[in-house]
C-alpha positions in Angstrom: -135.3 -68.3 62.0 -133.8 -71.5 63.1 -133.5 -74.0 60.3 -135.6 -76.7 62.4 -138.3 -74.0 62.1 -137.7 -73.8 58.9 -138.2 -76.8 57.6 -141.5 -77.7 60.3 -142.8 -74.5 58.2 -142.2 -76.4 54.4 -143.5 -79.5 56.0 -146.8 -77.5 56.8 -147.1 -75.8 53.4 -146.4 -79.2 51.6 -149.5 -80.9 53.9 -151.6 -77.8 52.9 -150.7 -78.6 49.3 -151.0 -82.2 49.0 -154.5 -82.3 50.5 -155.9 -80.3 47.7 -153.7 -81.2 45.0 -150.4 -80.3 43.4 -150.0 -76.2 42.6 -147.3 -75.6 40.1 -145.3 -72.9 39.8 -146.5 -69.8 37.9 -143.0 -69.6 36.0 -144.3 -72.9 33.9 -145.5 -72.6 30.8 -148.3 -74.0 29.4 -147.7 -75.7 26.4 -149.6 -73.8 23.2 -152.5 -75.5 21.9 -153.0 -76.4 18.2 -155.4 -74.0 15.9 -158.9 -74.8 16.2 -159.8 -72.8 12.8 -162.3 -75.6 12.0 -163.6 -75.5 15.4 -167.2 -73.5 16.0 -168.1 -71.2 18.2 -170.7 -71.4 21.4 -172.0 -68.3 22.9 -173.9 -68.0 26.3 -175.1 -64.9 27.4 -176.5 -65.7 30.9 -172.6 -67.5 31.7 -171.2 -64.4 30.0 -168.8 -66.3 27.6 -168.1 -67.8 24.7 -165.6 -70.6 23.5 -165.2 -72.8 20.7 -165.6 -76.2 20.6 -165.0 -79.5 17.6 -167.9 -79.3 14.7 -170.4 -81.6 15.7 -171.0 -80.9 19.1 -174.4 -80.4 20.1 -176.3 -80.1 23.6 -176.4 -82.9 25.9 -179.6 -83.9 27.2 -180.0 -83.8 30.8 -177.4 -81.1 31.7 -177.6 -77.3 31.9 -174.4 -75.6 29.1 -173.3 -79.1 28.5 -172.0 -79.9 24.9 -170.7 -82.3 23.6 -169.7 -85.3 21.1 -167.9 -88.7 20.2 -164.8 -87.1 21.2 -165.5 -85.2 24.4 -167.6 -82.5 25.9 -167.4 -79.0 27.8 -169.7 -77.9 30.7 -170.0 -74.2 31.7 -170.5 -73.5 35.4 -169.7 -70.8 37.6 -168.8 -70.7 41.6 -169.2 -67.5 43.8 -166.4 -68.0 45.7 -166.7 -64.3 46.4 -163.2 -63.7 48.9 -161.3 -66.3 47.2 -158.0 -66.1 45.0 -158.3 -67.8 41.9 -155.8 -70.1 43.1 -158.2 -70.8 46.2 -161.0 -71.5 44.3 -159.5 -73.9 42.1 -157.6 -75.5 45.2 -161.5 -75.8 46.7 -162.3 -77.3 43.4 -159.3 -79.7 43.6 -160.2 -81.0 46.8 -163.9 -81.9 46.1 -165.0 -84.8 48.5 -165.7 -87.2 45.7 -162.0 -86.5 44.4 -163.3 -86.5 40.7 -159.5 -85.4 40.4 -158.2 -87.7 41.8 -156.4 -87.8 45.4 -153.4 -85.5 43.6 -154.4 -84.0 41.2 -152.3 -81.2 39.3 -153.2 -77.2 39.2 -151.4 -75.5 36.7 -151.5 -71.3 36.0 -153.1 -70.9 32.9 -154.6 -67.4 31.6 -157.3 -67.2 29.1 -159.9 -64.6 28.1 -157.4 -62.3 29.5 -157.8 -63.5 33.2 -155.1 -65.6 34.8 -156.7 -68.5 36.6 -155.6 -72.4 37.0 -156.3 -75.5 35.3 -156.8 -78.7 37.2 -155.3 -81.7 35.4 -156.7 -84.7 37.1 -154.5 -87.8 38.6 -154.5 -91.2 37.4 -156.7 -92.6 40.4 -159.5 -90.2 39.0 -163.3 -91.2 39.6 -164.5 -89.8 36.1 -167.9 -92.1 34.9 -167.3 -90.3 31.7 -164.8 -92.5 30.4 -162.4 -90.1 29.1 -160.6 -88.2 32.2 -162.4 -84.1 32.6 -160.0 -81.4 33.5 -161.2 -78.1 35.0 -160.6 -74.9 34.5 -160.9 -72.2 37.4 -161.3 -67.9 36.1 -162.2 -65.2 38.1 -164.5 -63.0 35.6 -163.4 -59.8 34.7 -166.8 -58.1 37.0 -169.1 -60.2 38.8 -171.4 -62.2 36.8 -174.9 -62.4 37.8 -176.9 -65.3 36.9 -180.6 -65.9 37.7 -180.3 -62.8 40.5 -177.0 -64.9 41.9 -173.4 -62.9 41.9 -170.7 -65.2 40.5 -166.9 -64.3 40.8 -165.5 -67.5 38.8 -166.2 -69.1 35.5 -165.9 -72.6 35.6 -165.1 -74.7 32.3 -165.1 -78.4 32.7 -164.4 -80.5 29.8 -162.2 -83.5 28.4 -158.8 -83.6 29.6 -157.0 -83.9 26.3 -159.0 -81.1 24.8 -159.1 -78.1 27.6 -156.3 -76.6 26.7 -157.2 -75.5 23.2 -160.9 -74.7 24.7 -159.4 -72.4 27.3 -157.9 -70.7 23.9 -161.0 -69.5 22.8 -162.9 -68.4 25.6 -163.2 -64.6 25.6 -165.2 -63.1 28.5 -169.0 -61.2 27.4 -169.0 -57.4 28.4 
């Protein structure tokens, strides 16, 4: 392979990657999150998970597995995405028209409940109405998850940037 080649190949991959956000390396790890021992914890059966979450939390009006409080909220949802990596799907997430991201956002490897997915870490140009910027996190389940006679293949956890991390900590996958 000629290094002109070469490089007209990175130049491709590194198009491919900026349009849908950053992907880090696998080899990075994710920094641990702090205890959440006075955290409590949130079960639901038709997502097939459960997670804990700050005391005080309590349903959102208006939203379907929202919860939330004064200092954030989480949001279960789930994407079929059924011949998709988990990198894929979280690269289609990344890339959303709206760019509630951001135009570069970050997606990070990060396994929790035992599945190694990616967590989208948005970019400073975000378009969050929230306020407080909402990070992403993309799983594949462990078996495909049917909800309301729909098959699922991801578990998607939105919630507040600066508290996703120690949320992905606690989820652990319903079986």
């Amino acid at each position: 392979m000629t290094v002109r080649m070469r490089a007209a190949g990175i130049f491709l991959l590194a198009l491919t990657l900026g349009a849908c956000g950053t992907v880090r390396p696998a080899a990075k790890p994710v920094p641990k999150p702090k205890p959440t021992s006075s955290w409590v914890l949130y079960t639901n059966r038709k997502v097939g998970v459960s997670l804990g979450h700050p005391q005080g939390w309590k349903p959102v009006k208006g939203y379907l597995w929202r919860i939330g409080g004064a200092d954030g909220f989480l949001q279960l949802l789930a994407l079929n995405g059924a011949d998709w990596t988990a990198q894929q799907a979280a690269q289609n997430q990344a890339a959303q028209q709206l760019h509630p991201f951001g135009t570069n956002p970050t997606i990070e490897p990060l396994t929790a409940g035992g599945q190694a997915g990616y967590l989208i870490m948005p970019s400073k140009d975000a378009n969050q109405p929230t306020g407080a910027p909402v990070a992403e996190l993309v799983l594949p389940y462990p078996t495909v998850e049917t909800i309301d006679g729909v098959q699922y293949h991801f578990f998607i956890l939105d919630a507040t940037a600066s508290l996703i991390q120690r949320i992905a900590a606690t989820v652990h996958f319903l079986q």
